[in-house]
N, C-alpha and C positions, 0 to 999 in steps of 0.2 A: 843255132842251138836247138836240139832234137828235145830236151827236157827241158821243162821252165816251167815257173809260178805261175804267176796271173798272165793271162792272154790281153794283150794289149790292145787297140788298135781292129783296122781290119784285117783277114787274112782269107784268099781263096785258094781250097783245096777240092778233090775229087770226091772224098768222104769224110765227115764229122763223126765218129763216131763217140756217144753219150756214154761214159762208162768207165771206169780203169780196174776194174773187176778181171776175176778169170775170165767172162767171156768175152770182155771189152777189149781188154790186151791180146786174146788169140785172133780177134775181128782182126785188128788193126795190124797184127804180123801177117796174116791170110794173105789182107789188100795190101799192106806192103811189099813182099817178094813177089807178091804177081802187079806191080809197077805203079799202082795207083798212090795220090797222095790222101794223107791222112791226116785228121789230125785231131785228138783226143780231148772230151774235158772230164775233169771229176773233179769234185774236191779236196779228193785227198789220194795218196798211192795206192792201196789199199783195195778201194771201192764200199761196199758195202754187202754183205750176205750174212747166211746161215754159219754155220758151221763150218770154221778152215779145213778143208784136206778131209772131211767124212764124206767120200765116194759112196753113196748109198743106193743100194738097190730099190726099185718100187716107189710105193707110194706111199701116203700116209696113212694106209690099213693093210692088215694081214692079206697075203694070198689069198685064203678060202673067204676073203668075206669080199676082196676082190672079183672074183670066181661068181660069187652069188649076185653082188654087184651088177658087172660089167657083161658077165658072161665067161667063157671058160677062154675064147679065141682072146678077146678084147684085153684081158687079166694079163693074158703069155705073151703078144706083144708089147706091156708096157715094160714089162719085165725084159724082155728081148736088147727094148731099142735103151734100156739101159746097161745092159750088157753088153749091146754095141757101141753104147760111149765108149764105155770103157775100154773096150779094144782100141778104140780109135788114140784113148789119152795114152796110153801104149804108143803107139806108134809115132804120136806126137812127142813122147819123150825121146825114142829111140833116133827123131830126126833131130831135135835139138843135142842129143850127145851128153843127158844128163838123165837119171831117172828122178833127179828132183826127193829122194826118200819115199817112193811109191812101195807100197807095202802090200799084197793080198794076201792078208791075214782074216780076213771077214768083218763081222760087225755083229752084231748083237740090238734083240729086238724082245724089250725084258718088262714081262705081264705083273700087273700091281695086283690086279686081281683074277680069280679064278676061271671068271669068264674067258680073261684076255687070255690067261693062258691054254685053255682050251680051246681056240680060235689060233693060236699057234701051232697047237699041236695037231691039228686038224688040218692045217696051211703043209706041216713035212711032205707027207704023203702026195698031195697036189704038185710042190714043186720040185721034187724028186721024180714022177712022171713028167713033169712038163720039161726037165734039164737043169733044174736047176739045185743043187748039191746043198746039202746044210743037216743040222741038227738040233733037235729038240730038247732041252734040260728041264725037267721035273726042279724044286724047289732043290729037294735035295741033294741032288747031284752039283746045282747049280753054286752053292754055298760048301758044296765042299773042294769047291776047283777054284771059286772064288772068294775074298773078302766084301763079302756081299751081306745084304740078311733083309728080308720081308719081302723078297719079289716073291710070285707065285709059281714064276719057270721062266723061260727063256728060249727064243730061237739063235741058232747063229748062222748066219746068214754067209758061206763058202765064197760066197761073188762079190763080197765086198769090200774096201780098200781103205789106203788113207794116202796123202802122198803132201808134203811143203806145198801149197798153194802159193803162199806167200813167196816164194822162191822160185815157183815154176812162173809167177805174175811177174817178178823183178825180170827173168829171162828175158821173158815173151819183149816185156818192155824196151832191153836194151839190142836186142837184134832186132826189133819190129823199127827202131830208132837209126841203128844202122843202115837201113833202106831207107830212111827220109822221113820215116812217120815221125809226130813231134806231140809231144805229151804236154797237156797244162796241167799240173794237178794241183792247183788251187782255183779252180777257173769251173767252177759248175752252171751247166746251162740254165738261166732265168728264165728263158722265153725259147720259141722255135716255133720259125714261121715254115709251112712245109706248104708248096703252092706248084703249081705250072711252070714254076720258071725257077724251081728246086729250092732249096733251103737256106735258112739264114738262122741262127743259133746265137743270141746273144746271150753276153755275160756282163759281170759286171764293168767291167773294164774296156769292153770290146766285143766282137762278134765275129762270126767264121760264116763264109760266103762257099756251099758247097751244092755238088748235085744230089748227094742222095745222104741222108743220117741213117745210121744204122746205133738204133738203142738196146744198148745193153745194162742199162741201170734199174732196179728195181723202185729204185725212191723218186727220180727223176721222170722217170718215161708216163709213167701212170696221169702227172701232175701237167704235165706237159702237152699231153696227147690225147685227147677224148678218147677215141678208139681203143686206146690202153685204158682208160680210167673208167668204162665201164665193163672192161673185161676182165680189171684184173685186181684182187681184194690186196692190200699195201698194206704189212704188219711191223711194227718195229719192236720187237721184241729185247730179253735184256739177256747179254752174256756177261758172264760171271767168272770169277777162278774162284777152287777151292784147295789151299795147301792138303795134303795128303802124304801119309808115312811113307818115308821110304820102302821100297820093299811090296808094299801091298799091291794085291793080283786083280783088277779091277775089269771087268767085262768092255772092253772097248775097242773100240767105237761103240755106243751106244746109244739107244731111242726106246721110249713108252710110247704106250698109245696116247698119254692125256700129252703129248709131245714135245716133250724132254728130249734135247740130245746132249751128249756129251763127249769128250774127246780125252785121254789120260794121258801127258805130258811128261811123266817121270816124276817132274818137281812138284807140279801140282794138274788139279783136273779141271780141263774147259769145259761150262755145260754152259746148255742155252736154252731160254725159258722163252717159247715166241708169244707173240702179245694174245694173252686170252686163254693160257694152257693152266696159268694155277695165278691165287691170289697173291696181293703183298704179301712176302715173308713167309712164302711156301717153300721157297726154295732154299732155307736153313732147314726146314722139317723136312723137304723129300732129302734133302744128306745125310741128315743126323737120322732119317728110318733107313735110309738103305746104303750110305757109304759110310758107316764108323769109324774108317781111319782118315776121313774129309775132315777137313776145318777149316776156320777163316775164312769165310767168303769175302773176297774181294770183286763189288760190284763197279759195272762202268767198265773196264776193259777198252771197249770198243764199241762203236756204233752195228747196230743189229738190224738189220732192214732188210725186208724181202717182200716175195709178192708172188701171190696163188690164184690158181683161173678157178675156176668153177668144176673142172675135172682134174684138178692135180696136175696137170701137164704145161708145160711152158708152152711162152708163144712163140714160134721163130717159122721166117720166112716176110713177106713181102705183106705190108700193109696194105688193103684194099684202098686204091686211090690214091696213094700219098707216096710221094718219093723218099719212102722209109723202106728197110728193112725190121724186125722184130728178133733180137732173141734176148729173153726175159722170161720169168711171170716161172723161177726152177723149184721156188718153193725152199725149206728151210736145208734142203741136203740135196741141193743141185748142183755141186762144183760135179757130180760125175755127169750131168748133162750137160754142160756150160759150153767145153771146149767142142764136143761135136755142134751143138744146136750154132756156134761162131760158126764155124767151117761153114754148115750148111746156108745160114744167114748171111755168107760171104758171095757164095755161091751164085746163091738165088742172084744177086745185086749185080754181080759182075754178068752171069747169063743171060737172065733174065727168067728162068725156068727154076722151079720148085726145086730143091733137095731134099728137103725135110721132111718125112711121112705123114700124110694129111691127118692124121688121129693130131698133128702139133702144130697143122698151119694157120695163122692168125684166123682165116676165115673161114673154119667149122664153125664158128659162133655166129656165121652169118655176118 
């Protein structure tokens, strides 16, 4: 059996991979059609992240304050190698024979206040020289195109997407299975011993006898791995649903700066509030100030866990010392990094050589 519950017993495979996430399920198809054995834990199908299907460009601040930041080079390749995710999940739909409801519609990046929105409008200009295509809404323009009301303006962001994660995960899953990979999804790893003579991953029932793990879990890896757990801040934040009028024109994909995202469903709207962005029971007053045909918030949804480096950037590629791989650490709107940083993190393991561009390999942080 390719899918199963709890992992029983022991089992030796060629790779463990930590995760049944978007990037844990693209790892584990990668190393299965190129021959290797697999074999997956998580605790649930699922995994754990940000925000479903919001392909997001950048970082979690405007271009020009990126720009002022990082520098002007530094700003245009983080922007870049997110753009070339996203080619890449492109191409990755295109080989699986499905595009999963993959959308480039854009996304939306919407100022509470007049600073932010002047830090927006400031960022056009930048990323329209640098290539990158979008528009700037003033309050007014922005509430008469939308059923919006008290933002301050708005950017919308041309490069950005949405696509069934949950759908392109279930895929990933049942072809990565068809080559022999085998899924526990109730089987999350307790422990992982990573040493000279390769790894061993227990759980509660049993343990997996592999040579190399490759983590892909934002809640796991951190807890697990020193090397991760001082590199990389673990938030568990809370997502939400808010029923919403039929009919009404709602900016989305969408994110603030105090970092709010949210996704609009038809039926109702998913937002997510990562741990630390607003207090108890803000999240009925950011609705009732700026979505007035939202209601009902229905909290608890799903589990909300991610995890951020110290520069916004995930980790992926080859743990200094340890017969790990790394890709993690995407932050609340990484499903557009997820499936390249797999690929590259597949890579690395089977070559033995980098793919990842060094601005994201675990050891810039030394």
């Amino acid at each position: 059996m390719n899918q199963a519950g709890c992992l029983e017993g022991t089992h030796q495979t060629d790779v463990v991979v930590l995760g049944a996430g978007l990037a844990g399920c693209v790892a584990a198809w990668e190393l299965a059609q190129r021959g290797r054995r697999v074999i997956v834990l998580d605790a649930e199908p699922t995994g754990r992240g940000g925000l479903p299907g919001y392909l997001g460009v950048g970082t979690g601040v405007p271009y020009g304050t990126a720009v002022e930041t990082l520098g002007r080079d530094a700003a245009r390749e983080r922007w870049n190698i997110c753009a070339g995710a996203l080619e890449h999940l492109r191409g990755l739909l295109r080989t699986l024979g499905s595009d999963h409801g993959y959308r480039a519609e854009g996304g939306f990046w919407l100022a509470e206040t007049r600073d932010q929105a002047v830090a927006l409008a400031d960022s056009e200009d930048l990323l329209r020289e640098d290539g990158f295509a979008g528009e700037f809404l003033d309050h007014y323009l922005l509430e008469s195109r939308f059923d919006v009301k008290g933002f301050s303006g708005a950017y919308w962001a041309a490069d950005e997407a949405t696509v069934d994660s949950g759908g392109l995960a279930r895929d990933l899953v049942q072809q990565a299975a068809s080559r022999g990979a085998r899924f526990f999804l109730e089987s999350p790893a307790a422990a992982l011993d990573l040493g000279g003579g390769g790894v061993v991953a227990h759980v509660r029932t049993g343990r997996v006898e592999a040579e190399w793990a490759l983590i892909a879990d934002d809640a796991v890896g951190p807890r697990l791995v020193p090397f991760l757990a001082e590199r990389l801040r673990v938030e568990a934040g809370e997502a939400a649903e808010l029923s919403r009028r039929t009919g009404a024109r709602l900016p989305s994909p969408g994110r603030t700066a105090a970092g709010l995202a949210w996704r609009d469903h038809a039926a109702f709207l998913e937002i997510l509030r990562p741990e630390g962005a607003r207090g108890p029971g803000d999240l009925e007053v950011f609705a009732k100030t700026h979505f007035p045909d939202a209601t009902g918030v229905r909290r608890g949804v799903r589990p909300a866990v991610t995890a951020h480096t110290a520069d916004s950037l995930p980790l992926v590629g080859r743990i200094p010392g340890l017969p790990a791989v790394a890709a993690c650490g995407f932050g609340w709107l990484g499903e557009a990094l997820a499936p390249q940083a797999a690929t590259w993190a597949a890579d690395s393991l089977l070559s033995g050589r980098e793919s990842a561009p060094p601005r994201l390999r675990p050891d810039r942080f030394g």
